[in-house]
N, C-alpha and C positions, 0 to 999 in steps of 0.2 A: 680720664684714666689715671686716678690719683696712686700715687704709691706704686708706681710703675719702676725698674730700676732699669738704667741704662747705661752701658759700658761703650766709653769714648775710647777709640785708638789711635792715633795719631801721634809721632814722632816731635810733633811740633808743637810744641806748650801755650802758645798764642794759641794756638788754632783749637786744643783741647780747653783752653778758659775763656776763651767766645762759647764754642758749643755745649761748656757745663752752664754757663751762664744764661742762655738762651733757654738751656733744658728745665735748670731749676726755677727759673722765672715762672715757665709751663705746672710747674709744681711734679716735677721729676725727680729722682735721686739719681745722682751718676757715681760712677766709680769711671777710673781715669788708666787706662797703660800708655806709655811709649813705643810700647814695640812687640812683635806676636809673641814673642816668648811669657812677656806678664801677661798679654792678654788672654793667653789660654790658660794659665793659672787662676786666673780670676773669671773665666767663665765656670771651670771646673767645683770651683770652691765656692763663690757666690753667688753662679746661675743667673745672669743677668735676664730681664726682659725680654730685653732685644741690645745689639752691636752695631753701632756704627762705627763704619772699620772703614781707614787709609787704604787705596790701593796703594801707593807707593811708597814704602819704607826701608830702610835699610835692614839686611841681613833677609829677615824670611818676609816677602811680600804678605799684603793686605790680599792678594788673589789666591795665596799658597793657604795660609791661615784659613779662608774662607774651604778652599778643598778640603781642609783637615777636619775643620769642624764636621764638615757637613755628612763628610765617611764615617764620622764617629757615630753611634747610634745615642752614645750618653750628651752629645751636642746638636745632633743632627735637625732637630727642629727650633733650634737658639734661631729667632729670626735675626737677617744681617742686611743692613742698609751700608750699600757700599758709597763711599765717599771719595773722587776724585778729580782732576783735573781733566783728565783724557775725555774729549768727550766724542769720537769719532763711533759711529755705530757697533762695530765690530768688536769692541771694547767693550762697551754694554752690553752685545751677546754672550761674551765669555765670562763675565761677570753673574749675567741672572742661570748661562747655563750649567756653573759649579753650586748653583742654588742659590743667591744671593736676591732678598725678596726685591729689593729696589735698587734706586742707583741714583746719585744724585752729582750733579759735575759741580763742580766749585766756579765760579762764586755762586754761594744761594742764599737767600734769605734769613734770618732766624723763622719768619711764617712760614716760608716753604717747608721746612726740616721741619719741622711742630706738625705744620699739617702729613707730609708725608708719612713722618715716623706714627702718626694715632693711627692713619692708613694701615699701616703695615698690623701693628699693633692688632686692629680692629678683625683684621682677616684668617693672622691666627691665634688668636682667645675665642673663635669661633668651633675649633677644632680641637681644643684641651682636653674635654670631660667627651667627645664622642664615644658614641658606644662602633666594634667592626661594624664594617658594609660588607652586606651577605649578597653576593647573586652567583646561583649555582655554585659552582665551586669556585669562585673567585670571593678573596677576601682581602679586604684592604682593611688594615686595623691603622688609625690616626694615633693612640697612644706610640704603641712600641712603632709606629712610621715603617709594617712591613707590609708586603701584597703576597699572599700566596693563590696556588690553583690546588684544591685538594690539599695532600700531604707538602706540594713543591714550592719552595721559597722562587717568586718572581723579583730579578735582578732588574731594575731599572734607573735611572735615572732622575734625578729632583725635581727638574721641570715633568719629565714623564709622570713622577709620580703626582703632581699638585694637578696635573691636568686630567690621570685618573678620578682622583678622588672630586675634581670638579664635574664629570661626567657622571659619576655615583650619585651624586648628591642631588644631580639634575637631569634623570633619564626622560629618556622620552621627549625629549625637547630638543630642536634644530636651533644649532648656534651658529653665526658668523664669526668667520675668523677675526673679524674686530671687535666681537662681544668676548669671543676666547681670549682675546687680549686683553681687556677689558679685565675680567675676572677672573685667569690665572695670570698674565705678568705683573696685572694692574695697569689702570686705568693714566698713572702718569710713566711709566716708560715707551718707551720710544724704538720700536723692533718693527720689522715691515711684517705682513699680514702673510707672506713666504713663509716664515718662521714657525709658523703655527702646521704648515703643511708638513716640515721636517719633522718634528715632533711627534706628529701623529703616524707620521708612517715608524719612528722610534719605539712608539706606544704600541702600536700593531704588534710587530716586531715581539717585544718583551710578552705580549697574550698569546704566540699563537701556540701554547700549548693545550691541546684537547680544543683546538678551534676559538677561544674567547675572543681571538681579535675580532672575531666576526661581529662583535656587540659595538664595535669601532665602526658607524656605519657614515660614507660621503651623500650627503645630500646634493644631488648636481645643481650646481649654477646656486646653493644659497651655502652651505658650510658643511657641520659634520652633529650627530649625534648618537649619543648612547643609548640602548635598546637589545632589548633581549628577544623581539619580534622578528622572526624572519621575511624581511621584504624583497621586495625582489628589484634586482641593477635598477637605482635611478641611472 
């Protein structure tokens, strides 16, 4: 993925000329902030690739920065590889659930961040040039990152919305909540198989207008799929 650009955030100048130095080896370009206030300057203005962004900084957090982005519609699909210390579970949930594609605890590798970050990269350059997904009146368009029913803008959620548009793309097919993790958290985070459950009742939730949740369908004792078929209670 040559000519890729990639914005380092981190407070700590060691730590941002390891990771430019790691990146550019990879044949990256980086651009460098200190602190969220440059770094939203320099997403705004230079549109990086993707962010690999500090949770813990002084003044406005690496988790606040990541909500702001991700509310913004002119940001919202900037992918963000979060970078921390913290590595207790719960921590990672509140990180991938303000939308943050990955998560990576310190210390890691220069190979692990190389291979995660193409990861990330690879998941969404798949979704750039889509054309909307049309089924009945629901419309998920991946450009402008909205979901409507009909005329009605549906309010959702980042993970709701990645786990939508992974169900679109894949109807008719029974997933386990390990392959849903698999393929909307990614395949290297680390979230129990619970999680997928809250989500989808999240997901429900934000369709049931004019009944779409009902295309949200449990498969008993193997996962959950999407289907416009009316089947009857596994």
């Amino acid at each position: 993925m040559p000519n890729k650009t990639i914005l380092i955030v981190d407070d700590e100048k060691a730590i941002r000329d390891m990771l430019r130095i790691a990146l550019e080896m990879a044949d990256y370009q980086c651009l460098e902030a200190a602190d969220a206030q440059e770094a939203h300057s320099l997403i705004i203005d230079e549109k990086p690739d993707l962010v690999l962004l500090d949770w813990m900084m002084p003044g406005t957090s690496g988790i606040e920065l990541a909500r702001r982005l991700k509310r913004d519609e002119v940001t919202a699909r900037t992918p963000i590889i979060m970078l921390t210390a913290k590595g207790e579970e719960d921590n990672k949930i509140q990180g991938l659930e303000i939308g943050a594609d990955d998560y990576i605890t310190k210390p890691f590798s220069p190979r692990e961040l190389v291979a995660r970050l193409k990861a990330v990269l690879r998941r969404t350059d798949n979704h750039q040039d889509a054309e909307p997904i049309v089924v009945g009146d629901l419309c998920l368009d991946p450009i402008s990152h909205r979901v409507t029913i009909g005329d009605s803008p549906v309010q959702m959620g980042p993970t709701e919305y990645r786990l939508l548009e992974f169900f679109l793309t894949h109807q008719e097919r029974v997933y386990t909540r390990s392959q849903l993790l698999d393929h909307v958290w990614g395949g290297n985070v680390y979230v129990e198989e619970r999680t997928v459950d809250v989500h989808i009742r999240r997901l429900r939730k934000a369709l049931t207008l004019d009944d779409h949740d009902r295309f949200i369908q449990t498969v008993r004792g193997t996962g959950y799929r999407f289907s416009t078929k009316v089947t009857a209670v596994n």
